[in-house]
N, C-alpha and C positions, 0 to 999 in steps of 0.2 A: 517585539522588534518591529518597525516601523521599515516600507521599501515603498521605490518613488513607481509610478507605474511612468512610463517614457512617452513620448507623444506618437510612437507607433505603435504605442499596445504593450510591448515588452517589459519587463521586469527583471530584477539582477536578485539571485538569491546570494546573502550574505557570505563569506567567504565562511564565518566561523560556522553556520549552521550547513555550510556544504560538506564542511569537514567531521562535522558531529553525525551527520548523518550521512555518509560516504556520499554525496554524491560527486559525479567526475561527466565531464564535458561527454556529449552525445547520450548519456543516461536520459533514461521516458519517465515522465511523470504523469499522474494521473491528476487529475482535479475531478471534486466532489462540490456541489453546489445545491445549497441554502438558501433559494430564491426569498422564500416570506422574511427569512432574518438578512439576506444579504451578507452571508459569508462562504467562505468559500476555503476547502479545505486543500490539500496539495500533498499527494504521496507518491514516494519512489515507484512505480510501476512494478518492479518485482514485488516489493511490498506486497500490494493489493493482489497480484498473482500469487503470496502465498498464503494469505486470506483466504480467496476463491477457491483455491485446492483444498486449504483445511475443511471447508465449508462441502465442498465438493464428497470429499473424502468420508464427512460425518453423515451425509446424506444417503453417500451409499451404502456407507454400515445401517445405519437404521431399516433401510429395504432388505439387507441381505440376516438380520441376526445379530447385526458385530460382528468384527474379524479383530484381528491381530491390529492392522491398520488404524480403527478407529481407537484402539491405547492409545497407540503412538501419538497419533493427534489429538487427542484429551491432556496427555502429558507435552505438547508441542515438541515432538520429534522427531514429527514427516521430515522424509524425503524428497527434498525440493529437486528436482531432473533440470 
């Protein structure tokens, strides 16, 4: 899907992928950037916050043995706070 960038910088994301992907007015989004290919990728901010906890989560299982916790997040079934 193709979006027009505005002459102040700005960008409209499409109505059907707001709705596909919840998003709702004052929601954060992240941008990820691919300088050498020049793209540029765009995710919901909690998204990427539930990434960084899995990752978080798997890390400290590895130092500590495993716990209970790092199932959970193998299985994708943290608990997101």
């Amino acid at each position: 899907m193709r979006i027009t960038i505005y002459t102040n910088g700005q960008i409209a994301i499409p109505a059907k992928i707001r709705r596909r992907l919840d998003i709702k007015p004052g929601d954060s989004m992240t941008f990820f950037m691919d300088e050498e290919h020049k793209e540029i990728i765009m995710c919901k901010s909690t998204s990427v916050q539930v990434v960084l906890d899995s990752f978080s989560a798997l890390e400290r299982a590895k130092h500590t043995g495993g716990t209970a916790e790092y199932g959970a997040v193998q299985q994708g079934h943290r608990k997101v706070n």
